[in-house]
N, C-alpha and C positions, 0 to 999 in steps of 0.2 A: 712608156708610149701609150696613150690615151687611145679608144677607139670611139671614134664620135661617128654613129648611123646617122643617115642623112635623110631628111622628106624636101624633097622638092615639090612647092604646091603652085599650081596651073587652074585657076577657075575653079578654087575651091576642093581640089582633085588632085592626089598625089601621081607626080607624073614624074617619066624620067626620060633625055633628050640622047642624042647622039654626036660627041662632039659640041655640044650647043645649038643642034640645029632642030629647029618648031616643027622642022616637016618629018623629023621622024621620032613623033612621040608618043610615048606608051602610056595608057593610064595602066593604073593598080588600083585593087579593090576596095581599103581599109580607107578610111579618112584620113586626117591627117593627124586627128586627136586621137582613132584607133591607133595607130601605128606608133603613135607618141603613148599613148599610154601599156603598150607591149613593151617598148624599149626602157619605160620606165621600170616593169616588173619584173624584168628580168636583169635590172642592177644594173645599166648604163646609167651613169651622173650629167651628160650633156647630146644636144640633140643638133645637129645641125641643119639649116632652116632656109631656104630660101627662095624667095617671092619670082617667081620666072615672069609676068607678068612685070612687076615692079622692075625688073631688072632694064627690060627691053623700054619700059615704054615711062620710068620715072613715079609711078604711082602706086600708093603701097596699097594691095588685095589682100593679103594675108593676117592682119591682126586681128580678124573675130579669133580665126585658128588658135593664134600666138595667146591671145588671151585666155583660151578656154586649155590650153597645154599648160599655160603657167598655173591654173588653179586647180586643174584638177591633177599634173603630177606634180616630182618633186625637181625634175628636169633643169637643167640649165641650159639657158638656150645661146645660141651665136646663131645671128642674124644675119641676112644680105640680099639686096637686090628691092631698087628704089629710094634708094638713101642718095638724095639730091643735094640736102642741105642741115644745119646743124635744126633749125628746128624738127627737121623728122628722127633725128638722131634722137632729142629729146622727149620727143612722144613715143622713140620704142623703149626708151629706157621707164619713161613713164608706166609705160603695160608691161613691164617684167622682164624684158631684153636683159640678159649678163654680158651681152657680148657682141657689137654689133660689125659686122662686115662692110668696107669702105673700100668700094674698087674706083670703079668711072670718075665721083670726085675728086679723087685724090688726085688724078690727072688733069681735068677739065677744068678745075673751079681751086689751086691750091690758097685761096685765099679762104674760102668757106670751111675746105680740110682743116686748115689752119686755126681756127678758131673753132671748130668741134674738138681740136686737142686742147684747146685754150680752156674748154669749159667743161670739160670733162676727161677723165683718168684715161692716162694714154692706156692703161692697164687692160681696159675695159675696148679696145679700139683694137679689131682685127685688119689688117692692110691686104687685100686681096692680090695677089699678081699670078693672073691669067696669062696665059703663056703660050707660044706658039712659036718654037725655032730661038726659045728663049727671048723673044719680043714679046711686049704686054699687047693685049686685046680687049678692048673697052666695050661698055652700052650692050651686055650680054653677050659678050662675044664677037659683037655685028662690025665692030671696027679694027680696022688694025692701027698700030703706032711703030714709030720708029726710036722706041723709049725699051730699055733693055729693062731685065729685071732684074741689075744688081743694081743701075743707076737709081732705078726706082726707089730697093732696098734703102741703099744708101740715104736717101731724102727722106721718108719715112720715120729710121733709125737714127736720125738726128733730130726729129720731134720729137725724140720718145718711145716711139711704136716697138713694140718688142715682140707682138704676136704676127703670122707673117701666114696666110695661108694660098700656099702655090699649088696652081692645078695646071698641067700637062692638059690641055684641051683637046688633042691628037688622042690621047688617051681617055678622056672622059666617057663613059658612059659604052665605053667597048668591048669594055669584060677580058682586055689583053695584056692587064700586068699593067706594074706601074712605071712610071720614069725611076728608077731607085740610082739610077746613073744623075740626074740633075737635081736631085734633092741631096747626096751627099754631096755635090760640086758649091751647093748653096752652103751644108752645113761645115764645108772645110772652110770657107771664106768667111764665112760669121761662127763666131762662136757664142757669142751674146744674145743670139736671138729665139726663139722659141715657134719652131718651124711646123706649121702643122700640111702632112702631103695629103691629096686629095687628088682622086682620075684614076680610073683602070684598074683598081682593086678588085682581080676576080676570083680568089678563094685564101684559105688557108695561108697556107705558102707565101702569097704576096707577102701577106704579113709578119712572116715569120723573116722571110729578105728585105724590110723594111728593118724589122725591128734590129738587125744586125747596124742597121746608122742610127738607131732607135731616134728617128726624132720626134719632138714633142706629141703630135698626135699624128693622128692618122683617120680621114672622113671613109666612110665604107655606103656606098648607096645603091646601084645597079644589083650589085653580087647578091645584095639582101633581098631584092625584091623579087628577082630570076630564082631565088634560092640555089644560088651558087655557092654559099656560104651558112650553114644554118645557123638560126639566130642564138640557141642555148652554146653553140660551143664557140663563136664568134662571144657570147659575153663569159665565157672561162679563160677564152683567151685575152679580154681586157683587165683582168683580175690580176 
């Protein structure tokens, strides 16, 4: 099980939300190249990254960041939030993206999804499902659907998509444990797919009750930055 630390960048500013909501947001002090080059030195292999800004409003903020992360660590990153269409797909992979996160389109526009898997490695292509009551939630959150997230799965997983990252949005950013109840409901029904859980990680422990469905990874963001989790023994326990 992978432990992927997460920066959330807001106006150039590592910030982190509550449930996905703008009106209760916390900055934190480090940049987002400090914080990325901490996770690097202390032996995490991937960073996870996403543009809160881009996500809401379509327009990517984040790539001086992205670019000065990819050059100065050795990081690999997975990206999300402002990915409209397969040319911005192509301009992140352009600046060093390994990994890029594909929520809202994947819904709204499956003919554009469709051809980002057309022209590049499903491999490389994370499928976001945002979650709420087990219904997906679009456009950062701001929407709801009446589209489930196995039906989702399902469409995804017949492109190709094998990477799958589901966040519990009840649980994000609340520091109250994770869903480990709807991520092993995910991994009994797919066995093929490579599940990374994300929301609600608030210490040790979670992780250690994760790791018993152990699946693929696991994003860690609020716990780090509240220092609920400290950062040398959170990277022994990715070891």
């Amino acid at each position: 099980m992978l432990i992927i630390p997460a920066i959330d960048i807001y106006n150039n500013s590592i910030v982190r939300l509550k449930k996905g909501d703008f009106e209760s947001i916390t900055y934190y002090k480090n940049t987002p190249v400090q914080q990325a080059k901490l996770y690097d030195s202390l032996g995490f292999g991937t960073v996870h990254i996403v543009d809160l800004i881009g996500s809401k409003s379509g327009k990517l903020t984040a790539l001086e960041s992205i670019e000065k992360i990819k050059a100065e660590t050795k990081l690999k990153i997975e990206f999300g939030g402002g990915i409209r269409d397969e040319k911005t797909v192509s301009e992140l992979f352009a600046a060093g993206i390994d990994f890029v996160i594909i929520g809202s389109l994947s819904i709204k526009d499956k003919t554009e999804f469709e051809l980002i898997l057309k022209n590049h490695p499903p491999e490389k292509i994370i499928a976001a499902i945002d979650a709420k009551d087990e219904m997906l939630k679009i456009a950062g959150w701001t929407e709801s659907t009446t589209i489930s997230i196995y039906s989702h799965i399902d469409y995804c997983a017949k492109l190709g998509v094998k990477k799958f990252l589901c966040t519990d949005i009840s649980k994000d950013g609340m520091l109250t444990g994770t869903n480990t109840g709807l991520y092993k409901k995910i991994m009994d029904r797919y066995d093929d797919i490579q599940l990374i859980a994300s929301g609600g990680v608030k210490d040790i422990e979670d992780l250690r009750n994760l790791k018993e469905i152990n699946p693929y990874a696991v994003v860690v963001g609020k716990a780090i930055y509240e220092e609920k989790i400290n950062l040398k023994e959170l990277a022994k326990f990715a070891l």
